[in-house]
N, C-alpha and C positions, 0 to 999 in steps of 0.2 A: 504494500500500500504506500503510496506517496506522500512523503513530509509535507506537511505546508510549516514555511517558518518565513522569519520577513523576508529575508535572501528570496526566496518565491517569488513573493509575490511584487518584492520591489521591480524584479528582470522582469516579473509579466508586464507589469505595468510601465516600464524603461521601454519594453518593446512595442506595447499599443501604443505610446507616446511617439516613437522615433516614425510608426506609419503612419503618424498626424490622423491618429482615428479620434479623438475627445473632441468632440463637438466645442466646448466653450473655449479650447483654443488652436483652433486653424486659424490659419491668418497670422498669428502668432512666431513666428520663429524660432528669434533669438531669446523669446524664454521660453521655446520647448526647447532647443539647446543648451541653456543655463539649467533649465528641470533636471534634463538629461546627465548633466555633469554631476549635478545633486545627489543624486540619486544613484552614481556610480559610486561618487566619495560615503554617501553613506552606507552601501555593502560595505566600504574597504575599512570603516571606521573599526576599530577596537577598543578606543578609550569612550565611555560612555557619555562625558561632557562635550566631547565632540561631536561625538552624535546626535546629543541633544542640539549644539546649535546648528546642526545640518540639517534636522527636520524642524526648527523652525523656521528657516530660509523657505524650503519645502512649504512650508503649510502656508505661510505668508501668501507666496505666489500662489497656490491651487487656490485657497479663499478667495484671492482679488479678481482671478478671473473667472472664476463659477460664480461667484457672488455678482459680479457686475455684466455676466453676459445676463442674468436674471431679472437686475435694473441695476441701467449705466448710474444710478449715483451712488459715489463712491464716499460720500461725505459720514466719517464717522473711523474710516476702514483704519488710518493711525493708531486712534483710540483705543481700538479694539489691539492692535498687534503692539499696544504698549502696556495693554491689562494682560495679552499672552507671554510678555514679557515679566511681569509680574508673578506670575501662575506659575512660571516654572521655578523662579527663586522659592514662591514659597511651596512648590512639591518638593525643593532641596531640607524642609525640615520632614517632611512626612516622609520621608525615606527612614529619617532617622528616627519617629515613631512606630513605624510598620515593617519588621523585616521580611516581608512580601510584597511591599506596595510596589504598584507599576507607574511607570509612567506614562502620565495621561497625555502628555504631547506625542509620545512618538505612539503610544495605542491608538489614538486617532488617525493618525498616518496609517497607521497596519487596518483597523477598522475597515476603512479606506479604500487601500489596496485589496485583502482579501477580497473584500467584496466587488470589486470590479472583476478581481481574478474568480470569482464564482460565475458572475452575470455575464461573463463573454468566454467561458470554455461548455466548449459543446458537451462536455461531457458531464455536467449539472445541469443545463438547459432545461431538464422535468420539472426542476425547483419552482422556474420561474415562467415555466408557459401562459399564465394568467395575470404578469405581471400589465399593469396599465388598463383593463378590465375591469377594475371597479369605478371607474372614471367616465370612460365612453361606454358603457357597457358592454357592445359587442365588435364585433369589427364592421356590419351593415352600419350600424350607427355613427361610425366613424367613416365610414364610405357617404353615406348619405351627405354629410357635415363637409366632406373634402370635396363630393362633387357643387356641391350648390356655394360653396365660398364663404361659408359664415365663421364669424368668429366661436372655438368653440374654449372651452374652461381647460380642458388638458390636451398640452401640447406635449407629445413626445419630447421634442429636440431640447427639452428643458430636463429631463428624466437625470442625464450624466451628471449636471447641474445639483442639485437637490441632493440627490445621493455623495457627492461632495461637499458641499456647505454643510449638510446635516450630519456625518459625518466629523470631519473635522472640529466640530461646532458639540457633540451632543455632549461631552461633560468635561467643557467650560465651567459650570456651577458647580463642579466635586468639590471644592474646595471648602464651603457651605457645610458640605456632608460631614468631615474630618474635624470641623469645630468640636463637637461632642468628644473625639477620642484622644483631641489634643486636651480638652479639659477632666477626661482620666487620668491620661499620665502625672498631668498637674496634680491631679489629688491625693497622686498616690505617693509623689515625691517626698511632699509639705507637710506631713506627720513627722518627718525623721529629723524637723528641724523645729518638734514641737508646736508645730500650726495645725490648728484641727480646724479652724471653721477659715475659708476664702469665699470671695466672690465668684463664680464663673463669667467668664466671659459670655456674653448674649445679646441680643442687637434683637429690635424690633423694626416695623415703617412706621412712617409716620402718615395721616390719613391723606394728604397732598398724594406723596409715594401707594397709598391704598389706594387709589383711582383709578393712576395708572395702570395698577397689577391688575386690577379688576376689568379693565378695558383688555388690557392684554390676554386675560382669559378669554373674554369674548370672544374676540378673534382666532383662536384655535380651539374655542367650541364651538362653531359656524358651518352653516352646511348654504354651499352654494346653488343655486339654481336658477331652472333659466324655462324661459315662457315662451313662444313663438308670439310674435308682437302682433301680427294681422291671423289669428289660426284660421278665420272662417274664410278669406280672401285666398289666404293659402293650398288650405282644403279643396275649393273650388278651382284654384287653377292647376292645381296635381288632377282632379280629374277630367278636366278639360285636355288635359295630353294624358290620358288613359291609364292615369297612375289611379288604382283605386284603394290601395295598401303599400305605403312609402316603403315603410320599414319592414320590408321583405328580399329576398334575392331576387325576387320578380320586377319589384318594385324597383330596387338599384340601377336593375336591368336595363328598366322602360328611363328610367334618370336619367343614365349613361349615353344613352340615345340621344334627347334633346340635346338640340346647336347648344353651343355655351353662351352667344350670345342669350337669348331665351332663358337657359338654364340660369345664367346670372341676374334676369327679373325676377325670376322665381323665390331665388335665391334672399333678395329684397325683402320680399312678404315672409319666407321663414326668420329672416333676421331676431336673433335670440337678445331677450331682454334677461338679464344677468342681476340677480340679487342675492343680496349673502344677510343671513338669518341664524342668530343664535338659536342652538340645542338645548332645552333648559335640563335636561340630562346630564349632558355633556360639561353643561356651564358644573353645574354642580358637585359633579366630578372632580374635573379639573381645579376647581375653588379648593377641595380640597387637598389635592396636590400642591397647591402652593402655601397651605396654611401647612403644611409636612417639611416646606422647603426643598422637597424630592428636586436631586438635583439634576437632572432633568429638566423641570420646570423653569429653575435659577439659570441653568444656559440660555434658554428661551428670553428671558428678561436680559443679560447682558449683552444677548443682539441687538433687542430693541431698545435697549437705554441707549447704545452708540452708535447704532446704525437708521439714520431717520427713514432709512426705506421702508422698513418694519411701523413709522408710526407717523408716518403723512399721507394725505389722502382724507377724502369727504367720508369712506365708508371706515376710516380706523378708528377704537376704541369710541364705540360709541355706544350710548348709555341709554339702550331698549332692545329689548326682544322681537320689534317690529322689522320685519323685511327692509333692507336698504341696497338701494341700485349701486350697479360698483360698473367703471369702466377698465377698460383693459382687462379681461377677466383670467385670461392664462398668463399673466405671469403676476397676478397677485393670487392666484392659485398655487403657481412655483414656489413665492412665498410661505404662504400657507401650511402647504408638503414642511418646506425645512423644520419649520416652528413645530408642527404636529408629530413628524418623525422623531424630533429632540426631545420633546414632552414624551411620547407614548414610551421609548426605550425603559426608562425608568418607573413607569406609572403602574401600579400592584393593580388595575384595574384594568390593562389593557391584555390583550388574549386575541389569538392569530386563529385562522384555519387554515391559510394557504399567504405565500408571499407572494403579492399582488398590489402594492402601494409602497410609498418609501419608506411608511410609517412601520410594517412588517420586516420589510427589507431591512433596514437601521437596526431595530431588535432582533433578528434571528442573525444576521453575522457578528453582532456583539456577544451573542453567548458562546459564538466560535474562536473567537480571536481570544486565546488564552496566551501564545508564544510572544507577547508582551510582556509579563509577571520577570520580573530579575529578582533577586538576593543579594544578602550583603555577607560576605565573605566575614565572619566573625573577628578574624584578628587584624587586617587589615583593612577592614570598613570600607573596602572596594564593592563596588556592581559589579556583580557576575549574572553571567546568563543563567536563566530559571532550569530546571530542571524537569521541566512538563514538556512531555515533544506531544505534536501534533499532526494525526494524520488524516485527509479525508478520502473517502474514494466511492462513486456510487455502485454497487452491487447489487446487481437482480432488482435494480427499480426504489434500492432503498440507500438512504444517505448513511454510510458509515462514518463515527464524529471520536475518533480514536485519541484518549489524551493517554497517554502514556507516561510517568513520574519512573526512571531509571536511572537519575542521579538526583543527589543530595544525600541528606543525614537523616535516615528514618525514624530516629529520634525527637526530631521536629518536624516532619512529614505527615501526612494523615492523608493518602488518596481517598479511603472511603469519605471522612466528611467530606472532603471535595465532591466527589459522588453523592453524596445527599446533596449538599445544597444547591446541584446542576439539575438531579431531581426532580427536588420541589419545583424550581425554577420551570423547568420543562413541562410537567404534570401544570403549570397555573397558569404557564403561558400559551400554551395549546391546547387548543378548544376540539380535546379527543373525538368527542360525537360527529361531530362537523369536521374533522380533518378535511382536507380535498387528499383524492385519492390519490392526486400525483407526491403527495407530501410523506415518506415512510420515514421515520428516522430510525437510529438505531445508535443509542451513546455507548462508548464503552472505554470507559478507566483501567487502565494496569496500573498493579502496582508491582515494579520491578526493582525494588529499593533494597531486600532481602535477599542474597540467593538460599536459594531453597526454600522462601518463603513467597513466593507470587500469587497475585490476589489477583481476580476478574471481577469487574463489576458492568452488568449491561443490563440498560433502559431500553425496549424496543417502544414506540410510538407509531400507528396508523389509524386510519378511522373507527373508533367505535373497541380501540385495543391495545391493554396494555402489559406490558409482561417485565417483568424486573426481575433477574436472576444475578443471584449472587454467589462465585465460587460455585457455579452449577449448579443450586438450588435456587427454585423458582418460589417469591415471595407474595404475600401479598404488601401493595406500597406503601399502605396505611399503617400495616406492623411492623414494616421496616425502618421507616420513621418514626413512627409513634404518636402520629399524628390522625387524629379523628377525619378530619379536612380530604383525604386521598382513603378513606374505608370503602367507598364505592365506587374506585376505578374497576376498573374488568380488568383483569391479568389472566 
C-alpha cells in the first residue's frame, strides 16, 4: 500500500502546478515558478524553522491568489499575513506545552495538498463523483442554466478556489482552543511556589463586537435561492418552441436546438432572481458554536474582521430573517463555501453522507492528514518527525485509511486511544444510515511499537454498517468505548 507523507503530496502538487493546471493561477508565471522553487526547498528542508518559514512564503502566495481570483479586493490580505505571522510565534510556546502538538501552518499546507492529491488521482475519483451536486442538483440543471446564459449561484471554476482559502484558513482560531490548556499548566506550576488561588486568563466581546459575531453567523446560516423572475412569460414561451418539460433530456434536447440568438430571449425571461435567507436552525446552531468558541468558528471571524470582502455588501450581516436580494451571486457563494467549510470542520453538529461540497470535503481530509503530528526529542528539545506513517489505497471499492505508529517510545505511545478517539470521531461524523454507496471506509491503526507485541485495530464504515474488530475480535462500538451514544450502531 502506498505512503502518503508530505514529500507526496508536495511532488503531486509541484507537478499539477508546473502543467499550469490551478485554475486561480494561469496567467501567473513567475509565481508558479517562485511556488515551484518553494516547494522544492521545502522537500529539501531538514531543520524545522526553516520549514516553517518556507511554508509560510507558500501559504502567503496560495491565499493571495485563490482568495483574490474569488474577489479582486485584496484590502485586508497584510493584516491577515501579519496575524499568521503572529500564530506561528505563539505555536512556538504550544510546542512546548504539548509534546504532540502539530503545527498548524505547515498542516494547512498538507490539508491542502493531500487533498488536491485525493481530488485529481483517478484512483479515489469514487470519493468524489457527486462532488458539486448539491448545488446545481443534476447535470440537466446545469445544462439547462449553460444553455440559456443565466447567471447561476455555483460556478465550478471557483471549486480549486474554496478548497484553498478554506483550507489554509480552517484553524487560524486554534489558538483560542489552547487558552484552556495553557491555563492548566499555569495551575499546576503555582502551588510549588505556594500560590493556590490565581486568576485565569479569559477574555469576553463586548456587545459592539456581539453584533458583529451575530451578523457573521447569519451569513453562514443562509441558504440561497433563486426564482425565475417572468415564470408565466417563461413557461409560455418554452412551449411555444415545443418545450413542454424543460428539465428533462428531452427537454435539453428541444433547448439545444433553438438559434442562440432566440435561445438568448428566452434566456431573459428565465433570468434568476437570487436571495439569501437565514436558516433559523442553522442560525441556532451555529450561535452556538461561537458561544463554544469552536475554533472553527474563530477562523471564520479572523477572515472577516481583516478581510472586508467577507463584510461589505447591501446583503452582509444583516439583522432579519426576511429574504434579501444579493447580486453577483457565484462568487458570494464562493465566499460562502470558504466560511461554511471552516465552520462545519470543527462543529460536533455537523455529519457527512457522501463528499459533495467543500464543507464535506475540508472535514473528511482533515481527519486524514495525520503525517503532520512531530515530537520533541526529550533531551535535546528538537522537532522530530512523528512517528504515525500513513497509508491510503482504494481496494475493492473501499477506502483503506492505514495509520501505522512503528517508531517512538511505547511508553508514551497509546495507538489504541488514538483509535478511539478516530472512532468516535468517524461513528458522529458519518451519517451511517445515509452513507452514499460510493463512500466505504475502512480505518485501520497498527501498533508496531513492541516487537512481539503488535496490535490491529479496524473500523469498517458503509451504508447502514458497522463493524469494529479489535486484535481479531469483533466488538460491539458502544462496549468498546463505553459509551451509551454508539449502543445502537449495527456491527
Amino acid at each position: 500500500m502506498p505512503r502518503i507523507d508530505e514529500v507526496t503530496v508536495i511532488r503531486h502538487f509541484r507537478n499539477y502546478l508546473a502543467g499550469n493546471e490551478i485554475e486561480f493561477l494561469k496567467g501567473y508565471e513567475q509565481e508558479r515558478s517562485t511556488l515551484i522553487s518553494l516547494l522544492e526547498k521545502l522537500i529539501e528542508c531538514e531543520d524545522h524553522h526553516e520549514k516553517l518559514e518556507t511554508g509560510k512564503k507558500i501559504w502567503k502566495l496560495l491565499f493571495e491568489h485563490a482568495m483574490s481570483y474569488i474577489d479582486s479586493d485584496r484590502r485586508g490580505y497584510d493584516k491577515l499575513f501579519a496575524m499568521l505571522d503572529d500564530y506561528v510565534e505563539f505555536e512556538e510556546l504550544m510546542f512546548a506545552s504539548d509534546p504532540f502538538y502539530r503545527d498548524h501552518t505547515l498542516h494547512s499546507l498538507w490539508v491542502y495538498f493531500l487533498g488536491e492529491y485525493l481530488f485529481y488521482n483517478d484512483k479515489f475519483s469514487q470519493l468524489f463523483k457527486s462532488f458539486g451536486q448539491v448545488f446545481y442538483g443534476d447535470e440537466i440543471n446545469r445544462k439547462v442554466f449553460e444553455l440559456l446564459e443565466c447567471d447561476v449561484v455555483y460556478e465550478s471554476r471557483f471549486d480549486p478556489s474554496i478548497r484553498c482559502v478554506a483550507a489554509l484558513c480552517h484553524d487560524l482560531g486554534y489558538p483560542i482552543k489552547k487558552i484552556g490548556e495553557i491555563n492548566q499548566a499555569i495551575a499546576k506550576i503555582l502551588p510549588h511556589f505556594s500560590i493556590t488561588t490565581h486568576q485565569e486568563f479569559s477574555f469576553s466581546y463586548l456587545p459592539v463586537q456581539q453584533g458583529f459575531l451575530d451578523g457573521l453567523v447569519r451569513i453562514f446560516s443562509s441558504n440561497i435561492q433563486g426564482k425565475t423572475a417572468s415564470e408565466e412569460e417563461f413557461t409560455k414561451a418554452c412551449k411555444e418552441h415545443g418545450i413542454e418539460k424543460l428539465f428533462t433530456s428531452e427537454g435539453v434536447a428541444q433547448l439545444a436546438k433553438i438559434p442562440p440568438s432566440t435561445r438568448k430571449k428566452l434566456g431573459e425571461s428565465f433570468k434568476q432572481v437570487y436571495t439569501i435567507q437565514t436558516s433559523r436552525f442553522a442560525y441556532l446552531v451555529n450561535l452556538k458554536e461561537m458561544e463554544n468558541y469552536q475554533h472553527g468558528f474563530m477562523s471564520v471571524y479572523l477572515l472577516a474582521k481583516y478581510l472586508p470582502t467577507f463584510t461589505s455588501g447591501e446583503h452582509i450581516l444583516v439583522e432579519t430573517d426576511e429574504a434579501q436580494a444579493i447580486s453577483n451571486p457565484s462568487r458570494f457563494f464562493a465566499k460562502l463555501m470558504v466560511l461554511a467549510a471552516m465552520v462545519s470542520h470543527s462543529s460536533s453538529y455537523f455529519s457527512m453522507d457522501k463528499i459533495n461540497s467543500p464543507m464535506t470535503f475540508l472535514t473528511f481530509v482533515d481527519e486524514l492528514e495525520e503525517f503532520s503530528r512531530i515530537s520533541r526529542a526529550n533531551q535535546k528539545r528538537q522537532y522530530v518527525d512523528q512517528f504515525c506513517r500513513t497509508e491510503l489505497e482504494m481496494i475493492d471499492g473501499w477506502l483503506d485509511i492505514n495509520f501505522i505508529f512503528n517508531e517512538g517510545d511505547p511508553d508514551h505511545l497509546n495507538p489504541e486511544i488514538f483509535f478511539k478517539d478516530k472512532v468516535k470521531r468517524f461513528l458522529r461524523l458519518f451519517n451511517v444510515p445515509s452513507l452514499d454507496e460510493e463512500l466505504r471506509l475502512r480505518l485501520v491503526v497498527q501498533d508496531r511499537l513492541q516487537e512481539g507485541k503488535f496490535r490491529n485495530f479496524v473500523l469498517e464504515l458503509a451504508r447502514d454498517y458497522v463493524r469494529l474488530n479489535v486484535d481479531g475480535e469483533i466488538m460491539d462500538p458502544g462496549d468498546y468505548l463505553g459509551l451509551v451514544e454508539f449502543k445502537h450502531k449495527k456491527s
